[in-house]
N, CA, C and O atoms as a CHARMM CRD file, in Angstrom:
* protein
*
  312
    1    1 UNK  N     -6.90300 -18.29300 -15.14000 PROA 1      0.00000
    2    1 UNK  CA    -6.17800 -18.29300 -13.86800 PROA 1      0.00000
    3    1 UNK  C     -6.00200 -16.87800 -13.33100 PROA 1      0.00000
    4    1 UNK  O     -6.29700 -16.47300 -12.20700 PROA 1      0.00000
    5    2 UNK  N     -5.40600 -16.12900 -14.45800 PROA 2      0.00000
    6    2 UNK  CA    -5.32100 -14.05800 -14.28500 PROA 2      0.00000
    7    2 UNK  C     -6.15700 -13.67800 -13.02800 PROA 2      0.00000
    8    2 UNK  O     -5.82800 -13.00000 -12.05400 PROA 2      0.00000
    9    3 UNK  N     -8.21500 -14.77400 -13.54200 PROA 3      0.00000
   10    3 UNK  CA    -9.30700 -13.97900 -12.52400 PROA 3      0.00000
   11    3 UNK  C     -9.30400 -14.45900 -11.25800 PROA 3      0.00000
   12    3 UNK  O    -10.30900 -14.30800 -10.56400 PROA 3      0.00000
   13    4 UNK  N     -8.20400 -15.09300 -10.77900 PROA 4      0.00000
   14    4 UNK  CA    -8.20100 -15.49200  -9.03300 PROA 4      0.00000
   15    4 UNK  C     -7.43000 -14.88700  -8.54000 PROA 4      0.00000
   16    4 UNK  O     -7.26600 -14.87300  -7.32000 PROA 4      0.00000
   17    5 UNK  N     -6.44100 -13.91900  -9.75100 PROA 5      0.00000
   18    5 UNK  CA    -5.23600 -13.92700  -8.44300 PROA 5      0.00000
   19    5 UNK  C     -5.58800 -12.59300  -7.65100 PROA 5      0.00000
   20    5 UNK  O     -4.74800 -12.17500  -6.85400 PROA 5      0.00000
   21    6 UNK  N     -6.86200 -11.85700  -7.83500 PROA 6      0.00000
   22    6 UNK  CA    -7.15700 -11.01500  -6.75400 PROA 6      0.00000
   23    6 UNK  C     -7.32100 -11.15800  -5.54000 PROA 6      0.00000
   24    6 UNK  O     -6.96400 -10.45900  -4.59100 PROA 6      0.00000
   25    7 UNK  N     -8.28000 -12.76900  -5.63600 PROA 7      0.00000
   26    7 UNK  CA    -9.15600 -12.80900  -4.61200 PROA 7      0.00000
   27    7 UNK  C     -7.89300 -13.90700  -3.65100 PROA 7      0.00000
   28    7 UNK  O     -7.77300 -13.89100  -2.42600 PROA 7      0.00000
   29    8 UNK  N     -7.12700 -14.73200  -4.56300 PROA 8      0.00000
   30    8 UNK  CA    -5.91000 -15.07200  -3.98700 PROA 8      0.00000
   31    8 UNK  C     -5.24000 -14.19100  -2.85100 PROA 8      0.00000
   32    8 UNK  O     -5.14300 -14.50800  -1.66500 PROA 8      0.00000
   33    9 UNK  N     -4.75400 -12.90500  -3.50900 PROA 9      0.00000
   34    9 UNK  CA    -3.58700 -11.81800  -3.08400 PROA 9      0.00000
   35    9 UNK  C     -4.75700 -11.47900  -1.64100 PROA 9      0.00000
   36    9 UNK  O     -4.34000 -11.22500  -0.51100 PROA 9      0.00000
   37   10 UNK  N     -6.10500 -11.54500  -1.97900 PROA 10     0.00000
   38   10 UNK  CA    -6.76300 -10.69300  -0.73400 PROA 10     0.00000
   39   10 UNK  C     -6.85600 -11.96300   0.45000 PROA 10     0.00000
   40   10 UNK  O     -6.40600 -11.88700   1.59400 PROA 10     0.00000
   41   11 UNK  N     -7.50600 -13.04000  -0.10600 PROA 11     0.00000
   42   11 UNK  CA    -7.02600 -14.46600   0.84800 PROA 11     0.00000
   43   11 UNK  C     -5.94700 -14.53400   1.36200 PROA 11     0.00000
   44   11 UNK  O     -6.01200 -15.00700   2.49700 PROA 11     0.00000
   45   12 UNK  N     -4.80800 -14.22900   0.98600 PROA 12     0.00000
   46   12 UNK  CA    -3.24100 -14.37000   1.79900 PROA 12     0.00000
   47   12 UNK  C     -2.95800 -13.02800   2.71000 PROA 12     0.00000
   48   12 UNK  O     -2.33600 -13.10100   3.77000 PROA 12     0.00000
   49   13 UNK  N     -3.46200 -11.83900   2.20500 PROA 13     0.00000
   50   13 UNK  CA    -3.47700 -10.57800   3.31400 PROA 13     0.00000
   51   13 UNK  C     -4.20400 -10.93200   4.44600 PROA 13     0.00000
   52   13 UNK  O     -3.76900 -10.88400   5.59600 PROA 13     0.00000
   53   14 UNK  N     -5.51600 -11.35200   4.04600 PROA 14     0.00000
   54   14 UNK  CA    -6.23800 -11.85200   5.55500 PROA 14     0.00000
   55   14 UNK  C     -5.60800 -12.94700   6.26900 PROA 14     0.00000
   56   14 UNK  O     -5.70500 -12.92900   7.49600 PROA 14     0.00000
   57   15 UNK  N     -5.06400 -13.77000   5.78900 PROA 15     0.00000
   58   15 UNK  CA    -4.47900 -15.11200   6.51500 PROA 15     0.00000
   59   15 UNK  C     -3.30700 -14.31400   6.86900 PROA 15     0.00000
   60   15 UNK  O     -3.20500 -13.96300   8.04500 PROA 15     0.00000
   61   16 UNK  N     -2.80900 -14.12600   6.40200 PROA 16     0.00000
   62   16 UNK  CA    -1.27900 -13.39300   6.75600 PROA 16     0.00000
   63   16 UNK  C     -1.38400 -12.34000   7.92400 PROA 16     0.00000
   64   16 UNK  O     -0.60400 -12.36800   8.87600 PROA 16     0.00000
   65   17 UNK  N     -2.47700 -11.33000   7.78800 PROA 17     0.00000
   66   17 UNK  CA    -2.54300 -10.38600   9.00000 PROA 17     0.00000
   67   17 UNK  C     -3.57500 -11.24800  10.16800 PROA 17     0.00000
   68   17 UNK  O     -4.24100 -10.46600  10.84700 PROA 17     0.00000
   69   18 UNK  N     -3.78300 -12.65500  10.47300 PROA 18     0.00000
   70   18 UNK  CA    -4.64700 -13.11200  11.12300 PROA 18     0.00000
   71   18 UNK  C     -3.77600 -14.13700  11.76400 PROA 18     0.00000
   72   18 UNK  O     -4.24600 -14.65200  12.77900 PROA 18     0.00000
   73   19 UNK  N     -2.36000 -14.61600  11.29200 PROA 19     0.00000
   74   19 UNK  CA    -1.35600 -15.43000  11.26800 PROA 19     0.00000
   75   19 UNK  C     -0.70900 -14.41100  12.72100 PROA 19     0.00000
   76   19 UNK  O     -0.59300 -14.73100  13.90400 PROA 19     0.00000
   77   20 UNK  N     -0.41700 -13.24300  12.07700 PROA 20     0.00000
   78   20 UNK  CA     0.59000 -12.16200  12.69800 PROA 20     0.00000
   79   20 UNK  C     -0.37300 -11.99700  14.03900 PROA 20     0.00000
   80   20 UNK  O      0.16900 -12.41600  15.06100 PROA 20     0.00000
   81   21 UNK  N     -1.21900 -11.65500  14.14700 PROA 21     0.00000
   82   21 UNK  CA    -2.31400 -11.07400  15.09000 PROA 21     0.00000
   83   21 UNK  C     -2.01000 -12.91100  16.54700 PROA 21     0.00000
   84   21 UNK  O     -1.79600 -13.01400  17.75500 PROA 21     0.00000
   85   22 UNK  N     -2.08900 -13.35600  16.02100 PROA 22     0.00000
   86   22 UNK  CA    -1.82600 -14.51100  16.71700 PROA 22     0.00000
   87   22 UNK  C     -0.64400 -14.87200  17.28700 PROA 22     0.00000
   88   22 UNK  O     -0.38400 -15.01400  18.48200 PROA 22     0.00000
   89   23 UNK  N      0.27200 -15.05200  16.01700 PROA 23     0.00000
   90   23 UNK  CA     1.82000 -15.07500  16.62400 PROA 23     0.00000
   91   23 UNK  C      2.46400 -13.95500  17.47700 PROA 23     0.00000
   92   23 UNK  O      3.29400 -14.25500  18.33500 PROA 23     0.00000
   93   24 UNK  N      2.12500 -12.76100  17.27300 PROA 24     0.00000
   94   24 UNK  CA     2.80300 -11.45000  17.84600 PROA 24     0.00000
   95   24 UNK  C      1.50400 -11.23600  18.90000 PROA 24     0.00000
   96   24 UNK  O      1.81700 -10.22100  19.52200 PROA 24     0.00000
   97   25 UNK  N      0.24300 -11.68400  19.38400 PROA 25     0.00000
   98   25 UNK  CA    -0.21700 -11.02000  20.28200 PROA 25     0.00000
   99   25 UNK  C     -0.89800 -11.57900  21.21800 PROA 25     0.00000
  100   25 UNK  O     -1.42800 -11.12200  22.23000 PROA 25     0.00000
  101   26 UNK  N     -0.78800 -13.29500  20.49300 PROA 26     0.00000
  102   26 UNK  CA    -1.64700 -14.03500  20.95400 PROA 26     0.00000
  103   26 UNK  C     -2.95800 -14.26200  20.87000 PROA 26     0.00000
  104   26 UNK  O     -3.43500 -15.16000  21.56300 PROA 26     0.00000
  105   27 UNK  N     -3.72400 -13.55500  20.07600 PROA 27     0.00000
  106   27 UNK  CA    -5.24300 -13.12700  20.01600 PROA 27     0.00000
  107   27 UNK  C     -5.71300 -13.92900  18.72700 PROA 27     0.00000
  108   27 UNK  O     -4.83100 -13.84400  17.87300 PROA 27     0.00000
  109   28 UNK  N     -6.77200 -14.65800  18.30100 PROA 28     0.00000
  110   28 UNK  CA    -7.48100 -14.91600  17.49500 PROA 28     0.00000
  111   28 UNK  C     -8.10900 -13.58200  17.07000 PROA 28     0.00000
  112   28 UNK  O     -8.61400 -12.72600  17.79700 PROA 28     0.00000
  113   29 UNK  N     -7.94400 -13.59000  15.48400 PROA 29     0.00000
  114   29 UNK  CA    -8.58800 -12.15100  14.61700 PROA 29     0.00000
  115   29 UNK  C    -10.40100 -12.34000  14.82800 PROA 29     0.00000
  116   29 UNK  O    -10.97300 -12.81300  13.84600 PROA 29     0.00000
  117   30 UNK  N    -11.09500 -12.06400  15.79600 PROA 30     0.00000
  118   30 UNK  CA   -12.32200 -12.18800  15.56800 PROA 30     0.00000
  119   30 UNK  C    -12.75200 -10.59500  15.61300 PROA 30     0.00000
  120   30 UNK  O    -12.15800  -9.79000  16.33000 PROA 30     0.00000
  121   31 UNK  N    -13.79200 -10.26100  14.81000 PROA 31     0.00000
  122   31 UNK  CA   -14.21300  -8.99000  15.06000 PROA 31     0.00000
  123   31 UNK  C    -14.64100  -8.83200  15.97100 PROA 31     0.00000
  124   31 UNK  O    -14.49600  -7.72600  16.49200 PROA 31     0.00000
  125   32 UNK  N    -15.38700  -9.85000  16.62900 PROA 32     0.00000
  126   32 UNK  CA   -16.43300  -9.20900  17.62200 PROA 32     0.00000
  127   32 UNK  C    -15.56300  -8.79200  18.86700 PROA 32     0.00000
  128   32 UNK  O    -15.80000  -7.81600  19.58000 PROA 32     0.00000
  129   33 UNK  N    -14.49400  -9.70100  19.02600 PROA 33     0.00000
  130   33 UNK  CA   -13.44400  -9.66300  20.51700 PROA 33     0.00000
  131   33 UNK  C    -12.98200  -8.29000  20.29500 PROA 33     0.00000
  132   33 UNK  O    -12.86900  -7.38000  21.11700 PROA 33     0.00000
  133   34 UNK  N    -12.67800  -8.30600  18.74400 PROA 34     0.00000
  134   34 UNK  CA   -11.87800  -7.08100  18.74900 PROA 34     0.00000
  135   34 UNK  C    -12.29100  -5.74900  19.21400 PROA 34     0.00000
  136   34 UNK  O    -11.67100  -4.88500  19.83400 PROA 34     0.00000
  137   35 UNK  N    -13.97100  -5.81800  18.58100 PROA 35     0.00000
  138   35 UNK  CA   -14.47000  -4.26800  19.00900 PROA 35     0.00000
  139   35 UNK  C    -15.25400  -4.29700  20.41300 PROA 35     0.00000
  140   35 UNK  O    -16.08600  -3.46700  20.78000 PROA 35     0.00000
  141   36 UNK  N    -14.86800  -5.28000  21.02800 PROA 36     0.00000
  142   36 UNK  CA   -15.17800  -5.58300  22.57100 PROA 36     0.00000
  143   36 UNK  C    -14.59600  -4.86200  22.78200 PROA 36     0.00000
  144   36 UNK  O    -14.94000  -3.69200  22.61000 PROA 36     0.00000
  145   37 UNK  N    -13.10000  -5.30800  23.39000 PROA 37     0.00000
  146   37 UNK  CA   -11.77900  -4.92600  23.56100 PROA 37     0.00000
  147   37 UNK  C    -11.74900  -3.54400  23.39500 PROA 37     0.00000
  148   37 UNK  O    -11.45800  -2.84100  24.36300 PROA 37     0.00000
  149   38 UNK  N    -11.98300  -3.09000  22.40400 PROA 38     0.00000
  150   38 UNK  CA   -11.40000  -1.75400  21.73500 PROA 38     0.00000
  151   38 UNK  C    -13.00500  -1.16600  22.39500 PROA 38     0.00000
  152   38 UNK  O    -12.98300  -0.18600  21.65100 PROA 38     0.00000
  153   39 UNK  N    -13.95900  -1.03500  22.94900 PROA 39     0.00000
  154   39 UNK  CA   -14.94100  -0.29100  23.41400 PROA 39     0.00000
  155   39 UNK  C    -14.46400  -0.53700  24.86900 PROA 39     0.00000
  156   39 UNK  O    -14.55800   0.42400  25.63300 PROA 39     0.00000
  157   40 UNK  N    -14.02700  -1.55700  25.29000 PROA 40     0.00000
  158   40 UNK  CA   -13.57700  -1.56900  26.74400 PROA 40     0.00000
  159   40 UNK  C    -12.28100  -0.65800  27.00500 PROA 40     0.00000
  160   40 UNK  O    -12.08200  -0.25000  28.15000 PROA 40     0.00000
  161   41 UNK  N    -11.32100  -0.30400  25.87700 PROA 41     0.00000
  162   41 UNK  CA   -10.47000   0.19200  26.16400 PROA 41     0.00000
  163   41 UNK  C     -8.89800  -0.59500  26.37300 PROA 41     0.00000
  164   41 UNK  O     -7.81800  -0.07900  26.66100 PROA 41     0.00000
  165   42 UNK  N     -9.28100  -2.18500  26.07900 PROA 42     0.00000
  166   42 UNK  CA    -8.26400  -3.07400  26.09600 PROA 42     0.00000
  167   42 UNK  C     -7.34800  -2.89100  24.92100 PROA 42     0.00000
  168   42 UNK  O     -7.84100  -3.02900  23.80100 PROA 42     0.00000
  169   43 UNK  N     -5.98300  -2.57700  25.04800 PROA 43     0.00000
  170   43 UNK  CA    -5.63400  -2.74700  24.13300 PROA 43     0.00000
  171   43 UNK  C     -5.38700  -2.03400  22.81500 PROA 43     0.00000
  172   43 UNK  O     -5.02800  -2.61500  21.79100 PROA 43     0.00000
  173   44 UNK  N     -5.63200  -0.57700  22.93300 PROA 44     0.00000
  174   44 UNK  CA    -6.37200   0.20500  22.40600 PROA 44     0.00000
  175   44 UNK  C     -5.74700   0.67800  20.76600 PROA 44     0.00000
  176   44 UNK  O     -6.51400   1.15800  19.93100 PROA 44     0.00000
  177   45 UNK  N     -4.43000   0.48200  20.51100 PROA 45     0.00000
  178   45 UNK  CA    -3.49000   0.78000  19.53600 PROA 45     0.00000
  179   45 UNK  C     -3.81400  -0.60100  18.95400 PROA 45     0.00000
  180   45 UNK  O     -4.43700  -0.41600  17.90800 PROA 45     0.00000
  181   46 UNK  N     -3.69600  -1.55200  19.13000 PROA 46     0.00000
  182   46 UNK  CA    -3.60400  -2.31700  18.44100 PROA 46     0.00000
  183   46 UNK  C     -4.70100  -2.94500  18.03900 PROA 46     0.00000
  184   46 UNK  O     -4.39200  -3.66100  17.08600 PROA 46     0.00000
  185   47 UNK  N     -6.59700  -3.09000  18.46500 PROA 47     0.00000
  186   47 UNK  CA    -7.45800  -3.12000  18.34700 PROA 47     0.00000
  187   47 UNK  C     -7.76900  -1.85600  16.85600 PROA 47     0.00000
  188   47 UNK  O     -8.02800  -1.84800  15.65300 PROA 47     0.00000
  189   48 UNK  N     -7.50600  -0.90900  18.05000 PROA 48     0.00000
  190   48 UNK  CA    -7.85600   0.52800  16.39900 PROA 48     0.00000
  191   48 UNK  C     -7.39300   0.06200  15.20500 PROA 48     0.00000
  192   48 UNK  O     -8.10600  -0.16000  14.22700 PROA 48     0.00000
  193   49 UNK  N     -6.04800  -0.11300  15.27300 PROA 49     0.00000
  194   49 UNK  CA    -5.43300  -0.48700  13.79900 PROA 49     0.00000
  195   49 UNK  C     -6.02100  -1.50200  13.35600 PROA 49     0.00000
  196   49 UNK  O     -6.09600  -1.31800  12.14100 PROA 49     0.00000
  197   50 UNK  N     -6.57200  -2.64900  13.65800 PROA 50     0.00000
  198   50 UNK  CA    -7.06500  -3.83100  13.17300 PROA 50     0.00000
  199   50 UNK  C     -8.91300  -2.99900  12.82000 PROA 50     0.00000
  200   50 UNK  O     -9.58000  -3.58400  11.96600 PROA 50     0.00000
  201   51 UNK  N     -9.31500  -2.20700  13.24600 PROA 51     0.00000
  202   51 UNK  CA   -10.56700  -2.33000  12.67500 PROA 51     0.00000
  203   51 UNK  C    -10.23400  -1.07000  11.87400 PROA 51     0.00000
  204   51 UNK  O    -10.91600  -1.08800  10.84900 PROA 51     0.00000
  205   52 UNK  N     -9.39500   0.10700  11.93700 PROA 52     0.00000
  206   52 UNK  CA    -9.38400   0.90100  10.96800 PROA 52     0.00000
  207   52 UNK  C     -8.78700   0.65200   9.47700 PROA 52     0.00000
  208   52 UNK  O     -9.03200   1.41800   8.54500 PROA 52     0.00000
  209   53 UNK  N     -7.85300  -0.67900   9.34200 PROA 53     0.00000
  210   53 UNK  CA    -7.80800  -1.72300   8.45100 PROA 53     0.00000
  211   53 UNK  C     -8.44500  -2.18700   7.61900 PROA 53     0.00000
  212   53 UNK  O     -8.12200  -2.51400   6.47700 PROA 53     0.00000
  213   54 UNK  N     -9.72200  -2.26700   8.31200 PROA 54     0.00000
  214   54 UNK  CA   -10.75500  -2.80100   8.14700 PROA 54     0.00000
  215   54 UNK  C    -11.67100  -1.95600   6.86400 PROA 54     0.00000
  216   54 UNK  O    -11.82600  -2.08800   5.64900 PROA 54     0.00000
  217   55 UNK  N    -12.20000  -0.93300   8.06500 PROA 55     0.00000
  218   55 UNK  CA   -12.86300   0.27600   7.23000 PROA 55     0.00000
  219   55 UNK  C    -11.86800   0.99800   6.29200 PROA 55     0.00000
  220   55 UNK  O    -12.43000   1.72000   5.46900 PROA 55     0.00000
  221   56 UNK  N    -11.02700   0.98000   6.25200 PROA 56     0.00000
  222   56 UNK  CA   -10.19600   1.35000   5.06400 PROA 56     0.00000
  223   56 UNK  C     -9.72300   0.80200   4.19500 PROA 56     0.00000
  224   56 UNK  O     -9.41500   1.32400   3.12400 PROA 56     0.00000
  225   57 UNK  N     -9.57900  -0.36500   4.50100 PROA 57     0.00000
  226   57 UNK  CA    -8.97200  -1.14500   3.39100 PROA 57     0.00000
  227   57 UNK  C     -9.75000  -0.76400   1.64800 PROA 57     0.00000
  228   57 UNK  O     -9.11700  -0.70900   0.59300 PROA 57     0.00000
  229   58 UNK  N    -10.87500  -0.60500   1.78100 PROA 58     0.00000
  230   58 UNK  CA   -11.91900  -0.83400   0.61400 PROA 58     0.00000
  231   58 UNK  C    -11.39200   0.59800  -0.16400 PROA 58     0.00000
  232   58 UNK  O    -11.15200   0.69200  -1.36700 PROA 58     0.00000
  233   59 UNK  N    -11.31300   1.35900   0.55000 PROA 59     0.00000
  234   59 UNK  CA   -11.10800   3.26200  -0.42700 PROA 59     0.00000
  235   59 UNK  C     -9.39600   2.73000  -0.38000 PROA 59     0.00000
  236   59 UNK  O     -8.93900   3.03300  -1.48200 PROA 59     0.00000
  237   60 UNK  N     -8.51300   2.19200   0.30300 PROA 60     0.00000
  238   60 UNK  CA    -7.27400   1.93200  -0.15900 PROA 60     0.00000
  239   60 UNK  C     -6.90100   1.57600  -1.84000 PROA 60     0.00000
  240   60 UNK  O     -6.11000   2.04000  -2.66100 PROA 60     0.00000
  241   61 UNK  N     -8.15800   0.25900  -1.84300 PROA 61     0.00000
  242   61 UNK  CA    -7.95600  -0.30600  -3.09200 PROA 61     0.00000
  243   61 UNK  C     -8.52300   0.37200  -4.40300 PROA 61     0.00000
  244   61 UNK  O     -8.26700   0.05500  -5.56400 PROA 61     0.00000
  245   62 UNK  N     -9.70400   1.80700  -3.75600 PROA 62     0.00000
  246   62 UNK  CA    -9.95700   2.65300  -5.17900 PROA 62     0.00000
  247   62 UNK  C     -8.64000   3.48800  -5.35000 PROA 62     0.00000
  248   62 UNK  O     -8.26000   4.00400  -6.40100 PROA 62     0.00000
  249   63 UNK  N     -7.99400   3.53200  -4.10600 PROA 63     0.00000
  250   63 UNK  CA    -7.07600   4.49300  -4.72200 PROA 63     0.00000
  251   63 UNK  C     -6.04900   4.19900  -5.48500 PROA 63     0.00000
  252   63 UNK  O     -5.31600   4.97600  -6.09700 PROA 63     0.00000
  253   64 UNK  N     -6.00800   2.51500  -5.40600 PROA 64     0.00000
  254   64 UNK  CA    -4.49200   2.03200  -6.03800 PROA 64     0.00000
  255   64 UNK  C     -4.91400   1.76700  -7.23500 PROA 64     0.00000
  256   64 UNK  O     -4.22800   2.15500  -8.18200 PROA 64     0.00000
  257   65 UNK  N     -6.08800   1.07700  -7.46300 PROA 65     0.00000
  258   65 UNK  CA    -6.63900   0.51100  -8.68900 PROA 65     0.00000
  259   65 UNK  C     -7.63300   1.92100  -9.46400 PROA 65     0.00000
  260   65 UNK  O     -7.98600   1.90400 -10.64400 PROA 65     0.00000
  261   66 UNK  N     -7.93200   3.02100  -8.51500 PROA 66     0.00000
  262   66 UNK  CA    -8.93700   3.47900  -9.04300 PROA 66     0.00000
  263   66 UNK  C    -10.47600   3.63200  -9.57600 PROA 66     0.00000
  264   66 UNK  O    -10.85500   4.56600 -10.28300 PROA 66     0.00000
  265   67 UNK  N    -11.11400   2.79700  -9.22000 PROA 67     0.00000
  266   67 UNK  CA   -12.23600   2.10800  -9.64100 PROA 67     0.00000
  267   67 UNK  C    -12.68000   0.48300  -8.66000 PROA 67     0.00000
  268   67 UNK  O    -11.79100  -0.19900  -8.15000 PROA 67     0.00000
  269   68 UNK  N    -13.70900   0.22800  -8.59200 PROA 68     0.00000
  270   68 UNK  CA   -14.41800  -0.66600  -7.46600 PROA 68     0.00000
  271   68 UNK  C    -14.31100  -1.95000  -8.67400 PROA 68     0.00000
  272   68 UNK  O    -14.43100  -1.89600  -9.89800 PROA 68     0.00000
  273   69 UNK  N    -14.08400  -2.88700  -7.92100 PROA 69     0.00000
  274   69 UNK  CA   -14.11600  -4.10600  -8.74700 PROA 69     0.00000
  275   69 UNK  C    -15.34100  -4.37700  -9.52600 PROA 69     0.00000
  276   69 UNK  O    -16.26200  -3.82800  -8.92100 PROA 69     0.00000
  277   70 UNK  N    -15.70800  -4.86500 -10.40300 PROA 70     0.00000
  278   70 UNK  CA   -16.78500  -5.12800 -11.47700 PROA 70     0.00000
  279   70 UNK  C    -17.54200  -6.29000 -10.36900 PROA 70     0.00000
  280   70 UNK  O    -16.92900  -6.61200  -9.35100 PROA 70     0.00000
  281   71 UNK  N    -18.61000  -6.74300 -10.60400 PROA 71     0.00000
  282   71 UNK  CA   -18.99300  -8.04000  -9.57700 PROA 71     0.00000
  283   71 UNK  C    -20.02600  -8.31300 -10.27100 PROA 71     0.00000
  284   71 UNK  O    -20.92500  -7.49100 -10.44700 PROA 71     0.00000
  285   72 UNK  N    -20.03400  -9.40700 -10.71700 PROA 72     0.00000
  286   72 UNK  CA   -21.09300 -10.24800 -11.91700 PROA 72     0.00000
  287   72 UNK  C    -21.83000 -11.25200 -11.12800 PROA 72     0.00000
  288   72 UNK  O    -21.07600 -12.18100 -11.41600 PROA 72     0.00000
  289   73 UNK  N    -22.57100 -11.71200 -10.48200 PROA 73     0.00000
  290   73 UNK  CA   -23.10600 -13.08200  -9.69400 PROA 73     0.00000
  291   73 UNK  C    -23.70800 -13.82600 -11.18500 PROA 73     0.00000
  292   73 UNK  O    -24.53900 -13.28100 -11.91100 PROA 73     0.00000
  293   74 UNK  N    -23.30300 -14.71300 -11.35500 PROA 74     0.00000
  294   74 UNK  CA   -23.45300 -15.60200 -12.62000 PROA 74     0.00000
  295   74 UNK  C    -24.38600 -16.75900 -12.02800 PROA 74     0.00000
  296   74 UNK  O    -25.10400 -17.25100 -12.89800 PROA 74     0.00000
  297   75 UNK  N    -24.52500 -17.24300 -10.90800 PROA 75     0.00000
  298   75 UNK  CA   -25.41500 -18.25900 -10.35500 PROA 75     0.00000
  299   75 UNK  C    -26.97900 -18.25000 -10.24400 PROA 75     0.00000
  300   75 UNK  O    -27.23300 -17.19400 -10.82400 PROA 75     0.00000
  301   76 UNK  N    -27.51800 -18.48600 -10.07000 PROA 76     0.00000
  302   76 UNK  CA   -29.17500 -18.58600  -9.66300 PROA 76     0.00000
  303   76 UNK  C    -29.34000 -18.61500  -8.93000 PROA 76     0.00000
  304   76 UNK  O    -28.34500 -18.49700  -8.21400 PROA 76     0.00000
  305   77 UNK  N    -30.77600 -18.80500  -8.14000 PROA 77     0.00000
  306   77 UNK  CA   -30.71800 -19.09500  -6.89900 PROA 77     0.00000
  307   77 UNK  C    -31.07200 -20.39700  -7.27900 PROA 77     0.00000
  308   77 UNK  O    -31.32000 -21.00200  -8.32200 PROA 77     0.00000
  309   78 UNK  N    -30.99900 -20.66000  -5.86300 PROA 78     0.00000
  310   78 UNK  CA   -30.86400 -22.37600  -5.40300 PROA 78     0.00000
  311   78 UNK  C    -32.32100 -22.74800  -5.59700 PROA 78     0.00000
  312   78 UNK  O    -32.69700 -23.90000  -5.38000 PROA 78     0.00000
């Protein structure tokens, strides 16, 4: 059970900041609207933060954990 609760904790950040993005702004979290928007100039604080989120999130998590998650693909192909 231990090996889900990453991908759990990262499933509920995205639902949770995609929940908020909706309730507080009205907007569906889509990328593409977003970096519309944010190249048009719509919106511009709150677009940035959602894609610099984005691109950061990943060096956030070397810095807390230190190290990139292990990633094993155990399947075959089809």
């Amino acid at each position: 059970m231990s090996t889900y609760l990453a991908s759990l904790a990262g499933g509920f950040l995205i639902g949770t900041s995609a929940a908020m993005l909706l309730l507080l702004n009205g907007r569906i979290a889509g990328i593409s609207g977003i970096v519309g928007r944010l190249a048009q100039g719509v919106g511009l604080t709150t677009n940035l933060a959602f894609v610099l989120g984005l691109l950061l999130g990943p060096f956030t998590y070397l810095l807390v954990f230190g190290g990139w998650p292990a990633v094993q693909i155990t399947a075959g192909w089809p």
